[in-house]
C-alpha atoms as a printed R data frame, in Angstrom:
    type eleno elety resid chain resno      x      y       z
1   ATOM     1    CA   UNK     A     1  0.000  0.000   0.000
2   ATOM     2    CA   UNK     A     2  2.965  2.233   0.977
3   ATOM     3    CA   UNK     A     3  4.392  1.717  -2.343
4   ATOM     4    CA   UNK     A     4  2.359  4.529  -4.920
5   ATOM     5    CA   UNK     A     5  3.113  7.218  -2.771
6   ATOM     6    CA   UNK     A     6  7.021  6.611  -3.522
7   ATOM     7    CA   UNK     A     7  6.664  5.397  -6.649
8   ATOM     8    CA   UNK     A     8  4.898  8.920  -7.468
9   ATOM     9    CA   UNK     A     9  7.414 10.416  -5.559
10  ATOM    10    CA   UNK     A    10 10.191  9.055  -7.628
11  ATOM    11    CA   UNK     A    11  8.588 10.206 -10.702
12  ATOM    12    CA   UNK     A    12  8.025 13.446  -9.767
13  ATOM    13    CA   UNK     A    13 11.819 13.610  -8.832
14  ATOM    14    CA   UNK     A    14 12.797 11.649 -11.928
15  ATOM    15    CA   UNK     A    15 10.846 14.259 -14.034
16  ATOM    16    CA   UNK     A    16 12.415 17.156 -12.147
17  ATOM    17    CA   UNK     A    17 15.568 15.506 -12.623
18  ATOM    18    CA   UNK     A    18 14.919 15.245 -16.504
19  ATOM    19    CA   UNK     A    19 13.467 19.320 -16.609
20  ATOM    20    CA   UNK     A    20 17.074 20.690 -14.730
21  ATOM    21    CA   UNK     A    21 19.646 18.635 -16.226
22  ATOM    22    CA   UNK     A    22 18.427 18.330 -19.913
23  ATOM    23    CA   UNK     A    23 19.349 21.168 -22.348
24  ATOM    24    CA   UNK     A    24 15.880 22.932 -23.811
25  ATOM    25    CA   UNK     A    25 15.917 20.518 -26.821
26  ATOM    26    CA   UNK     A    26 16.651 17.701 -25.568
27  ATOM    27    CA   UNK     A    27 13.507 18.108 -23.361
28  ATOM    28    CA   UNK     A    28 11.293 19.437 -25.445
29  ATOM    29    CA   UNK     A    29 12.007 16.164 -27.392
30  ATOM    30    CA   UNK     A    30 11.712 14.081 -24.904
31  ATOM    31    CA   UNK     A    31  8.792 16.054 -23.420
32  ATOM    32    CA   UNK     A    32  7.217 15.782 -27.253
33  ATOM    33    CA   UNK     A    33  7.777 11.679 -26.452
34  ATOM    34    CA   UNK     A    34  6.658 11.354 -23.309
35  ATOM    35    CA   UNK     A    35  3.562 13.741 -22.741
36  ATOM    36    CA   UNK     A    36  1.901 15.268 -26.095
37  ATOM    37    CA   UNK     A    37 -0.304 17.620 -24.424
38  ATOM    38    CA   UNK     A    38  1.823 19.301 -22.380
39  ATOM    39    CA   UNK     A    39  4.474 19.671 -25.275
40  ATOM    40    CA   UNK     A    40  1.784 21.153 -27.243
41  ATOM    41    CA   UNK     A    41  0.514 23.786 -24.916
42  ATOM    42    CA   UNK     A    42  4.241 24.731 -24.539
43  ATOM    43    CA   UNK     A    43  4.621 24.731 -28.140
44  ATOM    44    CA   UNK     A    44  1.185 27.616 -28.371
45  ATOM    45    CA   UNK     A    45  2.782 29.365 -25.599
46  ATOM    46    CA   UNK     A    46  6.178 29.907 -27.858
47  ATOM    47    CA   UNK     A    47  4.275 30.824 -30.346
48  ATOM    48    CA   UNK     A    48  2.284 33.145 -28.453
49  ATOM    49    CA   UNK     A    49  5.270 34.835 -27.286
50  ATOM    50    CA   UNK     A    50  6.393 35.540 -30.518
51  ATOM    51    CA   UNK     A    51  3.280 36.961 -31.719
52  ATOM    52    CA   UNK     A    52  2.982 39.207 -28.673
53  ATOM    53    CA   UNK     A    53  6.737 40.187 -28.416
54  ATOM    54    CA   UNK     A    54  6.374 43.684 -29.714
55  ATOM    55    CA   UNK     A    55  3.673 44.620 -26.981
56  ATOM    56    CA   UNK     A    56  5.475 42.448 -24.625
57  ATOM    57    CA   UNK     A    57  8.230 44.456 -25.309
58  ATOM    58    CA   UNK     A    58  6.438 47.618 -24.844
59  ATOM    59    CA   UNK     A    59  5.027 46.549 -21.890
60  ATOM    60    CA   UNK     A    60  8.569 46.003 -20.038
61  ATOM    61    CA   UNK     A    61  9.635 49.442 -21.820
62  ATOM    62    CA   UNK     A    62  6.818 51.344 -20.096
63  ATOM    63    CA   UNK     A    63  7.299 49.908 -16.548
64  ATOM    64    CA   UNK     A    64 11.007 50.391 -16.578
65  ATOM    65    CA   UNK     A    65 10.539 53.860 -17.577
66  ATOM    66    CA   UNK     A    66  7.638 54.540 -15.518
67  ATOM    67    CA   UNK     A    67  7.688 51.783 -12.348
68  ATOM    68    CA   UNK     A    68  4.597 53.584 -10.691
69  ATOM    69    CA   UNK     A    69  2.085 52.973 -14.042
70  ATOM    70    CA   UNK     A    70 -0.761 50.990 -13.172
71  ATOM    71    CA   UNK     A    71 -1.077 48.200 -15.760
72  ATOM    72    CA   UNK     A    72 -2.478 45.053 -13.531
73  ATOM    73    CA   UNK     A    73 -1.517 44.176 -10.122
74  ATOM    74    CA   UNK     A    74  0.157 40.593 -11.087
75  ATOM    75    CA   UNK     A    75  2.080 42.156 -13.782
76  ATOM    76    CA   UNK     A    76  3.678 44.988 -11.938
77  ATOM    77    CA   UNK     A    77  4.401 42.362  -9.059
78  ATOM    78    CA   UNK     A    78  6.076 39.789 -11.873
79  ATOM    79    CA   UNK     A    79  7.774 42.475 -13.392
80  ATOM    80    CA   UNK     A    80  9.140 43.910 -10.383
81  ATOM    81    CA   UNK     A    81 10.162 40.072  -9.409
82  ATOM    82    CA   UNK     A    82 11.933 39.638 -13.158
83  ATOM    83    CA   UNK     A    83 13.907 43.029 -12.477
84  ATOM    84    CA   UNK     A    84 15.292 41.867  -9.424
85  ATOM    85    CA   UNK     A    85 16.547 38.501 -10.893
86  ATOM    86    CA   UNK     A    86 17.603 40.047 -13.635
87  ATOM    87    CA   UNK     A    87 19.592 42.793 -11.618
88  ATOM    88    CA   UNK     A    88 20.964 39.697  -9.394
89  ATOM    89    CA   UNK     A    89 21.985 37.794 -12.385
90  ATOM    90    CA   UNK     A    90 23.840 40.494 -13.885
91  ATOM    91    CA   UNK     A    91 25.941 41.303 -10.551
92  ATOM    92    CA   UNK     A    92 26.961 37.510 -10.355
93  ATOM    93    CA   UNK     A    93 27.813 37.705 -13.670
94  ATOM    94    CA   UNK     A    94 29.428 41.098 -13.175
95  ATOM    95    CA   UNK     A    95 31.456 39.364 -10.118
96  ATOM    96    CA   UNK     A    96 32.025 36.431 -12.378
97  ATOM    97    CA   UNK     A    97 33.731 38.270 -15.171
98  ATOM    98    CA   UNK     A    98 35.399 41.502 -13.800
99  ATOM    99    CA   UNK     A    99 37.156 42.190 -16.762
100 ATOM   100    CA   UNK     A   100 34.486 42.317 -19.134
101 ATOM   101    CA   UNK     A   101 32.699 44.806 -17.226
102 ATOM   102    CA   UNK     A   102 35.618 46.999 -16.020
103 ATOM   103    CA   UNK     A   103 36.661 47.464 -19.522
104 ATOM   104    CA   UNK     A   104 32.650 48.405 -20.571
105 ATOM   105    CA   UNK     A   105 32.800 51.078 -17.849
106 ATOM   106    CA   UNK     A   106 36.469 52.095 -18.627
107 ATOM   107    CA   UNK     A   107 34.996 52.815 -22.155
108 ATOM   108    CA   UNK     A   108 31.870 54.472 -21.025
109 ATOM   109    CA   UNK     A   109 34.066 56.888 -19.041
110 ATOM   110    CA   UNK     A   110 36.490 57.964 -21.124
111 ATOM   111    CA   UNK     A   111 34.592 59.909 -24.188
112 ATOM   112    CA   UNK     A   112 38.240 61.025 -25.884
113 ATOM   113    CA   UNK     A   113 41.233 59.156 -24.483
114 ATOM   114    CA   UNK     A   114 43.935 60.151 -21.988
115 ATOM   115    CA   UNK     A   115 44.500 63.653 -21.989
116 ATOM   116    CA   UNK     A   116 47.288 63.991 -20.560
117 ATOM   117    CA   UNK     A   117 50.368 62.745 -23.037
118 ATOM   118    CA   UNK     A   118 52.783 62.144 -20.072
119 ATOM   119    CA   UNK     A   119 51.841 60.063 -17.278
120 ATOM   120    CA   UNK     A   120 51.480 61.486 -13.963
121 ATOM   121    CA   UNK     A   121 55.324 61.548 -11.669
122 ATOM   122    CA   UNK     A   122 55.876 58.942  -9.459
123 ATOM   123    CA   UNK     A   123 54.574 59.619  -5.640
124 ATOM   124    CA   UNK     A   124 57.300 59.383  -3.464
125 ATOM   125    CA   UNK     A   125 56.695 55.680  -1.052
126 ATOM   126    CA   UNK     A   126 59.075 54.800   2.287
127 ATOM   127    CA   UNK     A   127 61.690 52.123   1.608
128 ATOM   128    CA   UNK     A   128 61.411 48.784   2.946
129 ATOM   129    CA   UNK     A   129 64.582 48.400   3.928
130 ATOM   130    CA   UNK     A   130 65.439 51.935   5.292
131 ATOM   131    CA   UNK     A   131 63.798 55.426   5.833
132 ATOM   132    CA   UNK     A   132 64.480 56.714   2.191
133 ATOM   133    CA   UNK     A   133 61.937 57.968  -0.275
134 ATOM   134    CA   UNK     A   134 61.789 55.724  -2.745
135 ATOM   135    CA   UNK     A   135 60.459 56.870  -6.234
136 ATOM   136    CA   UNK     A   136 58.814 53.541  -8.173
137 ATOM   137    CA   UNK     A   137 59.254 53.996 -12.112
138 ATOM   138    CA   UNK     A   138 57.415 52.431 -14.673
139 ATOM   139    CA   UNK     A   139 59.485 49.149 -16.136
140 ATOM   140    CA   UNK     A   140 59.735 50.487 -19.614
141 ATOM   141    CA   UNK     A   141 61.172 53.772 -18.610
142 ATOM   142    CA   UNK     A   142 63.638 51.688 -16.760
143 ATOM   143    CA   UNK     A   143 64.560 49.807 -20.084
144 ATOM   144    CA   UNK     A   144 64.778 53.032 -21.756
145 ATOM   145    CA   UNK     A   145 67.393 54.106 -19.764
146 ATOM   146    CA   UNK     A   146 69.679 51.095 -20.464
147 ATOM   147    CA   UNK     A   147 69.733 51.311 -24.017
């Protein structure tokens, strides 16, 4: 008697299993296999998507230019939901690739270029090894000097 309560459970975790580890076509094929229905109502929702993607579109537009419109209370609460995942997956992503995004706002804040055709002098630092200034120079000047 115990048994179909497991065996239901097992499913349910198999097809979990089968939704997070399967790329979107690969499911969607298997889905197609295994349950017909459900593949086709996921199949009119695509295509409803695309249909609607210009107002859908417009929609997001107009409530991240305006938060406080009034559309419909469950789509200002999704949307505000989306915006915070999205804003969560872009500062993992921003932590995940430093680089990338330190160059894009490198680029964003310089409009023209250095200005300034010599770099700035060396600030003077306290030895290490004994209470003289120490001036640090760039390596290449260094190499200049030895030619």
């Amino acid at each position: 008697m115990e048994k179909e309560p497991i065996a239901s459970s097992n499913e349910y975790i198999d097809k979990l299993t089968l939704e997070l580890l399967l790329n979107k076509s690969h499911y969607s094929k298997y889905l197609s296999n295994t349950d017909p229905e459900k593949y086709e109502k996921y199949k009119e929702f695509r295509s409803a998507l695309r249909h609607r993607s210009v107002d859908i579109i417009g929609i997001t537009n107009q409530l991240i230019d305006n938060p406080k419109s009034d559309i419909h209370l469950d789509i200002n609460e999704a949307f505000e939901q989306y915006a915070r995942s999205i804003l969560t997956y872009l500062e993992m992503k921003e932590l995940e690739y430093p680089e990338h995004y330190e160059k894009k706002n490198e680029e964003e804040d310089t409009m023209f270029g250095t200005m300034d055709p010599e770099p700035p002098a060396p600030k003077p630092q306290s030895s290490f090894w004994s209470k003289e200034k120490v001036y640090k120079q760039d390596a290449s000047a260094f190499m200049s000097k030895r030619r």
